[in-house]
C-alpha positions in Angstrom: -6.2 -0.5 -21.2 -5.1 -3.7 -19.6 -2.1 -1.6 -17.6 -0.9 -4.7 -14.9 -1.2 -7.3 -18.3 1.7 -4.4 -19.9 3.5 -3.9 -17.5 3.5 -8.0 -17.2 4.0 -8.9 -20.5 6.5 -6.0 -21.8 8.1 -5.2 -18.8 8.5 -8.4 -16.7 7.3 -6.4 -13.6 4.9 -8.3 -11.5 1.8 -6.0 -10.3 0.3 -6.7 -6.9 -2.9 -4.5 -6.6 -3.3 -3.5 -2.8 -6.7 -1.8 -3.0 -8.8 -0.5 -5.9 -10.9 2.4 -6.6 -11.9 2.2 -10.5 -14.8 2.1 -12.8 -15.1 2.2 -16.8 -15.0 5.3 -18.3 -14.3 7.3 -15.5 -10.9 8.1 -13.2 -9.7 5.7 -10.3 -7.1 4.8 -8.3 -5.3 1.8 -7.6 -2.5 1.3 -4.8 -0.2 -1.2 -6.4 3.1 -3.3 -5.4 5.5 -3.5 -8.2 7.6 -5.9 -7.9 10.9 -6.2 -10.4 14.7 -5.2 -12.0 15.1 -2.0 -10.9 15.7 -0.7 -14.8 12.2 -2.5 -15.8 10.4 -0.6 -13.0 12.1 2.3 -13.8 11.1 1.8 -17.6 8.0 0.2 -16.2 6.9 3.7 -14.6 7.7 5.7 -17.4 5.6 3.7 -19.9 3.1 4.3 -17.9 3.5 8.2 -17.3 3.7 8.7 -21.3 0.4 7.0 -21.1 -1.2 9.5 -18.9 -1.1 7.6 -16.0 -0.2 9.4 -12.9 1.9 7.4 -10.8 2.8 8.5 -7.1 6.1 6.5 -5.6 5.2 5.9 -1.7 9.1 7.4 0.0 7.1 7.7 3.5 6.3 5.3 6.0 3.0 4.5 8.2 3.9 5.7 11.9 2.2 4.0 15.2 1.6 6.7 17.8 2.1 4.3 21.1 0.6 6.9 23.4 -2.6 7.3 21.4 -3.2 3.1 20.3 -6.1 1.7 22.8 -4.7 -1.5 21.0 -8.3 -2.1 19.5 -6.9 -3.6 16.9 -8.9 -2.4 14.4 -6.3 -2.0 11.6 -5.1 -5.3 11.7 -8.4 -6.4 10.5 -7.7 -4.4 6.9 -3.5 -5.2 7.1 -3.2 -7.0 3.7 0.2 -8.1 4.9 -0.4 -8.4 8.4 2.2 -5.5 9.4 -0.2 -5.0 12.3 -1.0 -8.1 14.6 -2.6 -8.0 18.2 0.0 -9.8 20.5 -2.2 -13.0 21.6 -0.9 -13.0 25.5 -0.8 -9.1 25.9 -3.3 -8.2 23.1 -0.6 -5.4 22.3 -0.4 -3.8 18.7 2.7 -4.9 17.3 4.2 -2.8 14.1 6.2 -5.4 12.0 7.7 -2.3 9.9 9.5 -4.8 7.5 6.0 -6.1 6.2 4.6 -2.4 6.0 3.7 -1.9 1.9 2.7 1.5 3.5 -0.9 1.0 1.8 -3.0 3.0 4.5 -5.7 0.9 4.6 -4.8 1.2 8.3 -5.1 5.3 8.7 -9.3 5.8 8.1 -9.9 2.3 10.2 -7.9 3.5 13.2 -11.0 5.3 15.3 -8.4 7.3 17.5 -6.4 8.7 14.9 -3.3 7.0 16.0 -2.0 6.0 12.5 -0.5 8.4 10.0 2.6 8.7 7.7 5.2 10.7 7.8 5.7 12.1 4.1 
C-alpha cells in the first residue's frame, strides 16, 4: 500500500521518512516526519490506524549526558538534521534541541552510552 502517496494525496500531509526498516510481504518499520494542519494529521493518523498500521507519536526527547560525552562525535555522523555538530574550535558536542526530530539514530552509534530519551 503506497501509505506516504495517501497520506499525500488525501490528506495534504507531507511524509518525510527518517529511517526505514521494510521489505515486501513481511513487517517493518519506518520512522517518519509528518508534516501538516493539525486536523489532517490528526485524520491523517487515524486513516492509517483503521488500516492496521501501528503508529507510535514520539512525546519524549533525546537527552545528552554531558558527563559521559568523550565528544567523539560519532552521532553527528548519522544526525539527519544535524541536531548534533562538533564545535570546530573546541571540538565540543553541541545539542541544537530545536533541530532534534528525536529519530535515535544517534542512541546505538553513541559507543559510551551517553545518549538516551527520556520517555
Amino acid at each position: 500500500m503506497p501509505v506516504t502517496y495517501v497520506l499525500a494525496k488525501d490528506f495534504n500531509v507531507a511524509a518525510n521518512i527518517i529511517r526505514a526498516q521494510v521489505a515486501p510481504n513481511q513487517i517493518g518499520k519506518l520512522v517518519v516526519e509528518l508534516l501538516g494542519d493539525i486536523d489532517q494529521l490528526d485524520a491523517a493518523i487515524e486513516w492509517m490506524r483503521s488500516r492496521h498500521i501501528n503508529v507510535s507519536l514520539t512525546l519524549g526527547e533525546i537527552v545528552v549526558d554531558e558527563d559521559v560525552c568523550v565528544h567523539c562525535g560519532l552521532c553527528t555522523g548519522v544526525c539527519p538534521t544535524e541536531a548534533l555538530t562538533l564545535n570546530p574550535e573546541t571540538f565540543k558536542l553541541t545539542f541544537t534541541r530545536s533541530r532534534c526530530i528525536v529519530c535515535e539514530q544517534c542512541i546505538p552509534t553513541c559507543p559510551v552510552q551517553a545518549i538516551s530519551t527520556n520517555l
